[in-house]
Each structure stands twice: as C-alpha cells, then as structure tokens.
C-alpha positions in Angstrom: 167.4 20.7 25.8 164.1 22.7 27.1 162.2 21.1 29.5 158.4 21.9 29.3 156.6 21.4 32.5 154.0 24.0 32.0 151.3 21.3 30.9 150.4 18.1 29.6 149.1 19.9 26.6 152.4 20.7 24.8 153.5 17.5 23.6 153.5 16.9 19.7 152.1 13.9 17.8 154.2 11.0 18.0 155.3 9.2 14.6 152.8 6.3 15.0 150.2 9.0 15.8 150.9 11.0 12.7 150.9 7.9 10.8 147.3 7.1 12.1 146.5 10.2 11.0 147.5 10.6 7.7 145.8 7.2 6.7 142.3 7.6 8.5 139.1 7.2 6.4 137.7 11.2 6.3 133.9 12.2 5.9 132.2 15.4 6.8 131.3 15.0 10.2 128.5 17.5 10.2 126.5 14.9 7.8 128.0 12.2 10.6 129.5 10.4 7.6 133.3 10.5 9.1 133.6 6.5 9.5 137.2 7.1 12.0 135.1 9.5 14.3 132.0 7.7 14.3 134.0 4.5 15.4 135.8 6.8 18.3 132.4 8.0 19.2 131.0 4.7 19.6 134.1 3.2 20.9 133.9 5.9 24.0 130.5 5.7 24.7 130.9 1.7 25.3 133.8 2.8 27.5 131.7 4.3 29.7 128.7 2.1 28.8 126.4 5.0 27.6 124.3 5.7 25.0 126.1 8.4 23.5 129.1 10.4 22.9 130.5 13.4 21.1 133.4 14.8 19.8 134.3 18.3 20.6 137.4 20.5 19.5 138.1 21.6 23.2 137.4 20.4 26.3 135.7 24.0 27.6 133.4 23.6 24.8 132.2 19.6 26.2 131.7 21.4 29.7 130.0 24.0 28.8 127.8 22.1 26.4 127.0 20.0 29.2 126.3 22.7 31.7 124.0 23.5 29.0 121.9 20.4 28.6 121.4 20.6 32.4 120.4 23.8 33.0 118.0 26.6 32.2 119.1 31.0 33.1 118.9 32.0 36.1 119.6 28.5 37.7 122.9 27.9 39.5 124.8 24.9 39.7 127.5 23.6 42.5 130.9 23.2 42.2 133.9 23.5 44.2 135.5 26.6 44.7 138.8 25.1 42.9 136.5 23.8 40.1 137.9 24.4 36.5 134.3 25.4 35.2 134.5 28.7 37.1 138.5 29.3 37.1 139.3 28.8 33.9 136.6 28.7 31.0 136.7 32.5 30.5 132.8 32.9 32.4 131.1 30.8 29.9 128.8 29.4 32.9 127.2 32.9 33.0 127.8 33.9 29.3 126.5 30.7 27.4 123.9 29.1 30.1 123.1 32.3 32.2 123.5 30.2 35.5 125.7 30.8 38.0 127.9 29.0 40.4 127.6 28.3 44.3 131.1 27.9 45.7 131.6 25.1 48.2 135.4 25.2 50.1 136.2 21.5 49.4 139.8 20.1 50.3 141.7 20.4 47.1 138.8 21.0 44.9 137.0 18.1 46.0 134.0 18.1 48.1 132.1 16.1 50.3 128.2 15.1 50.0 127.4 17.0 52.9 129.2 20.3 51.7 126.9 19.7 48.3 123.5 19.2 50.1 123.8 21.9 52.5 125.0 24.1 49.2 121.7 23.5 47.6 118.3 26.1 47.6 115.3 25.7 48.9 113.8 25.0 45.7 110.4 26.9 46.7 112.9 29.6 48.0 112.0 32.0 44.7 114.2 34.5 45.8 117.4 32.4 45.7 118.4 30.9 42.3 116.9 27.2 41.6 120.0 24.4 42.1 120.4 21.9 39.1 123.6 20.5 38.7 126.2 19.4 40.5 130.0 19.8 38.8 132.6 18.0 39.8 136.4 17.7 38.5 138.1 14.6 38.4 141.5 15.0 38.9 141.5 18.4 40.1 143.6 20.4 38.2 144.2 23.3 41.3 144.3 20.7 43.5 147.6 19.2 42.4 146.0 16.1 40.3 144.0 15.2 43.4 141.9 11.7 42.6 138.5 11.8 44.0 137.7 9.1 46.7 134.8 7.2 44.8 132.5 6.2 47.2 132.1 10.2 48.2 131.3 10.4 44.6 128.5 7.5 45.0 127.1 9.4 48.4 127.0 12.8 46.1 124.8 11.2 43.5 122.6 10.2 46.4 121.9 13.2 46.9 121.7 14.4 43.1 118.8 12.0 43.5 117.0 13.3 46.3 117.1 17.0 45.2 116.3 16.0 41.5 119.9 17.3 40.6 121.9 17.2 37.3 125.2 15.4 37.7 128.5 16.0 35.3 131.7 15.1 35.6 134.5 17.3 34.2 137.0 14.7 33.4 139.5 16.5 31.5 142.5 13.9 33.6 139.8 10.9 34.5 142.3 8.4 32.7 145.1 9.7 34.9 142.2 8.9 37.9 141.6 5.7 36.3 144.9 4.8 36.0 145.8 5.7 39.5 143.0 4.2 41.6 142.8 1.1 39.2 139.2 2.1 38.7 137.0 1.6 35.4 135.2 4.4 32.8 132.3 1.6 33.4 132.1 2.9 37.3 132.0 6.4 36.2 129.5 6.1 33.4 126.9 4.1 35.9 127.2 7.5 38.3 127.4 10.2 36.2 124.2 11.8 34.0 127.3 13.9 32.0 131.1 13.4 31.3 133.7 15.2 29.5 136.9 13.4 28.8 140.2 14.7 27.3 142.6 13.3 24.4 144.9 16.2 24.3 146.5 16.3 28.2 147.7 12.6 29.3 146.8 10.6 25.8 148.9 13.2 23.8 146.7 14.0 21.0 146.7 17.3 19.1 143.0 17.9 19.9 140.4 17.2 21.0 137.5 16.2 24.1 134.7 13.9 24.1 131.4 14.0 25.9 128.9 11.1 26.9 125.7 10.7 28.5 122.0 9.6 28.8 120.0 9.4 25.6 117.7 12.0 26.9 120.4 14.7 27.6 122.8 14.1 24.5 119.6 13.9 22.0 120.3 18.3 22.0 124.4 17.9 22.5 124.4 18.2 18.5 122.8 21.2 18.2 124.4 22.9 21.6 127.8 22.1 19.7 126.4 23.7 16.3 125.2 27.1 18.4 128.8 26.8 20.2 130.3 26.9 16.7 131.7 23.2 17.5 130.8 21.4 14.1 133.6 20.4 12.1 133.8 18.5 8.7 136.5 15.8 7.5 137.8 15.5 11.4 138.6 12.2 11.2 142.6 12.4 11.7 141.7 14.2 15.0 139.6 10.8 15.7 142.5 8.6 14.9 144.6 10.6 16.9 142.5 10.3 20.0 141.9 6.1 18.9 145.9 5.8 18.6 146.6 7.3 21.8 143.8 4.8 23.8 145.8 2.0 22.2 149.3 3.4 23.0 149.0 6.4 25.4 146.9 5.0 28.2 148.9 2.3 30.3 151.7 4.8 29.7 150.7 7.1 32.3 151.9 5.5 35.2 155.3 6.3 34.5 154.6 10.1 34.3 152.8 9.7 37.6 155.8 7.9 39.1 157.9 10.9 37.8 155.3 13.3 39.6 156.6 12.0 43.0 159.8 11.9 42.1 159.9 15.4 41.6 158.3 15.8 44.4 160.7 14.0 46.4 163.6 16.0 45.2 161.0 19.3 45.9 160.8 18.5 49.2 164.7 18.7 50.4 165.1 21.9 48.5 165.6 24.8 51.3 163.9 27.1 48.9 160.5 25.2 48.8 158.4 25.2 51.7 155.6 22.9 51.1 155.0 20.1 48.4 151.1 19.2 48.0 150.6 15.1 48.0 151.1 14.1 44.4 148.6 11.3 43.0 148.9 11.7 39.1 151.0 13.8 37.0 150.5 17.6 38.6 153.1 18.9 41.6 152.1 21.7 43.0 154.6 23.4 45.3 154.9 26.5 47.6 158.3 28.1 47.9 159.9 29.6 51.3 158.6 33.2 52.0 162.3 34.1 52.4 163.1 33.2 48.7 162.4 35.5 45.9 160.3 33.4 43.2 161.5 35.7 40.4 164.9 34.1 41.4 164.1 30.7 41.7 161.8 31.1 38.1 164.6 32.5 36.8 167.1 29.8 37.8 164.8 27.3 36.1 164.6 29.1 32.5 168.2 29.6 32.8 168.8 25.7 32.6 165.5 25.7 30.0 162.9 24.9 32.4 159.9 25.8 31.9 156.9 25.9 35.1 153.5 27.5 35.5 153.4 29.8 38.0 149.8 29.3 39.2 149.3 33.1 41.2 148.8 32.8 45.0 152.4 31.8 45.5 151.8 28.2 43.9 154.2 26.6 41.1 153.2 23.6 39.1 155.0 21.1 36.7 153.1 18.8 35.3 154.3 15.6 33.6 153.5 14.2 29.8 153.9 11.6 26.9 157.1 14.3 25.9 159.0 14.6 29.2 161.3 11.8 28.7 163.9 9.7 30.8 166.7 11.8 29.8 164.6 14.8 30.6 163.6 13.5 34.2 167.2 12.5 34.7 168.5 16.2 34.4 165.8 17.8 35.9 166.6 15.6 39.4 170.4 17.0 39.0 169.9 20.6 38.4 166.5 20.8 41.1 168.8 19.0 43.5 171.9 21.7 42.7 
C-alpha cells in the first residue's frame, strides 16, 4: 500500500465526484454558456460576497491574473519572503506583469502591518519602483500550513488604504484556514480587493482555481485569462467537480488536520528528527538531526512506500488529503514510531 504524502494534489476523483461529473449540463465556456460553471461561479462569488468570480485551470494562472489586474511594469508589489507568488510560479511576477517583488522576513511567511508599511516606496521616490499591491498567502504553504491571525490581516488593509495599495489574497488552502480558525469566506471577501481559491488541494478535485473580486478589477480578469491562454470550452465537469467537493469535501478537512498533528506527535519522539514546526492544518514540516543522513531516513520511507517532499534547506514535508485514509494513518504511526 503506497502512502503519498508529497501533496494534497494527488488524490483521484472520488465515485460520487466522477458521478457529478459525468452528468453535468456542458456549454462552451468561452461564450459563458456552461450552465454547471456559471452556477459554481456565482455560487463562489456569494461565498465571499463579491461581485465576481472566475474559473481558472490552475491556481498560478488566478495569481498571476490577479497580480495583473493590480499592477502596471515596473511597479513592485510586497510579499513575504516565503510567499508562493515568488517561490514557486516559475517568475511569472516579472515575466507576465513586469513587476517585481520586495521581500519582507515574516515569521513563517506571514507578516506583520508594520513589516508591510515600512516595505513600501516613497511613491515620489522615482528612482525606486512604485508599490501597488500587497500579496499575502493564506495558509502558508513554506510555512508548514501556518493560518494567518486575522486581525493582522484587518491592520494590513489599513494600511493598503493609506498608501492606495492593491490587496490579494493567495488562498490556494483558505478552506483549510477557514476550517481551522472557524472563520467565514464572508470575512475574507469584506478585506480583500483579490482572492484566489483552490478545488484541487483540500476539496480533492481534478482541477481547477477560482478567483473573485471588485467589479472594477474583475471587469478585465476575462480577457487577462484569454492572453494567459486560460479560456476553455465545455468545462463544466471540472465545475461539478469543484461544486461536489464544497458539498462533500469541506467539513471533511478537520480530520486531515487532526492527522497533521498526529504525525507530528509521533515526529517529535523520533531521535532522528530534530525539530517539528507547529502544525495548524494539513502541512508538517520537519527538520531532521544533523547527525542523521536524510538520504537514509528518505530511503527508509520509500522502502515501506512512503512517499515525502523534500523541501531543500534540510526541511521535509507530508501533507495530508481526501486519499490518506485511516488505514493509511494507522501504519504510517507504526512504521514512523519503528
């Protein structure tokens, strides 16, 4: 029996899922006449009480369409230093928006207001680039699933505000958040100009990312997605995917947060790890003992089938999903704790 703890994006349609999918209503999107992805759209957009959402194929594409609508070349927005914007979407700030990025050194890729208003230019400054948006990432995927304390959230808008600042969220895992700090899309949507949400990490769908904001910004998110090569035509099994797994998926992931620490529990006793990072949702993130070869301990794991990510930097991860069941959980305990 493998064990994939690599990601939350390698589990498979469940049966009710496929189901949904093989019996949704299908138009060609690019007219807008897909009646199952129009109803998704419109069903995530009241979620988070905006005007408007969209579906995109990945969730890189929703960010960087985002990063798009707020921005202009040569501008620069702020992010974290763990932020997955800059880490891991292959330089499409620079490549597809022309801005670039000022690095603040949050605590576990989260930052504080101050840190954000002390990042930005002097706007008359011309020899600095002009700030415009502020990125954040919510849960942080290098920071071990980290949940974001909202009222630093509400004191970082504040100061959006005051410096006439662009504000997106990146929440590829905000129902993880959600779920975890009993807090409501409703909250998020009343803060955030921009936000990207995920269907195929927690939820367990195939594909798919969604992205929601003010009328003024989203009234060119169409065409960004057309120039991103985003449009797609009878999509609407993806859409009943991503509807199924709201229904089904979403209470769900408590239990692979309780798992999380679990693992973490059993990570902590081992003599071969030295340090477990505080475990919130779904990700554990652990450092092993200088002492202990990682090639040993990685290969121990894929001897029993185990499967981790080895992050660089002398981090591990193992994240938990919709497809790590009991009887999964159950060995992994036994063989970690042998």
């Amino acid at each position: 029996m493998q064990i994939d703890l690599r990601s939350d994006t390698v589990t498979r349609p469940s049966k009710g899922m496929l189901d949904a999918m093989m019996t949704a209503k299908l138009g060609d999107d690019v007219y807008a006449e897909d009646p199952t992805m129009n109803a998704l759209e419109d069903r995530v957009a009241t979620l988070f009480g905006k005007p408007k959402a969209l579906f995109f194929p990945s969730g890189t594409m929703a960010n960087q369409t985002a990063i798009k609508l707020h921005t202009q070349p040569g501008e620069q927005l702020i992010c974290d230093k763990y932020a997955h914007v800059y880490n891991y979407e292959g330089g499409g700030v620079s490549f597809n928006s022309g801005v670039s990025c000022q690095l603040v050194d949050g605590h576990r890729g989260m930052m504080t207001a101050t840190q954000v208003e002390t990042a930005i230019n002097p706007p008359d400054f011309y020899h600095s680039p002009l700030t415009s948006l502020v990125t954040l990432e919510n849960t942080t995927n290098k920071g071990g699933g980290a949940c974001w304390d909202f009222d630093e959230i509400k004191n970082i808008r504040t100061v959006c505000d005051a410096h006439d600042l662009g504000f997106h969220l990146d929440g590829a895992r905000l129902w993880n958040a959600l779920i975890a700090k009993s807090e409501t899309a409703l909250q998020y949507g009343a803060v955030f100009d921009t936000i990207s949400v995920c269907f195929s990490k927690g939820l367990g769908a195939p594909v798919g990312s969604m992205l929601v904001g003010d009328e003024a910004l989203m009234n060119n998110a169409l065409r960004i997605r057309k120039m991103l090569g985003g449009g797609m035509r009878q999509i609407g099994s993806l859409a009943a995917a991503a509807s199924y797994a709201l229904d089904h998926h979403y209470d769900r992931l408590k239990e692979d947060h309780q798992k999380a620490k679990e693992i973490a529990a059993v990570l902590q006793q081992l003599e071969a790890v030295a340090s477990v990072e505080p475990v919130e949702t779904n990700i554990v993130i652990f450092k092993l003992n200088p002492n202990f070869p990682e090639t040993l301990f990685l290969d121990n794991l894929k001897a029993h089938d185990i499967l981790v990510s080895d992050m660089g930097s002398g981090k591990l991860r193992m994240v938990t999903h919709l497809d790590y069941t009991d009887e999964m959980h159950t060995n992994l305990l036994e063989i970690l704790s042998k």
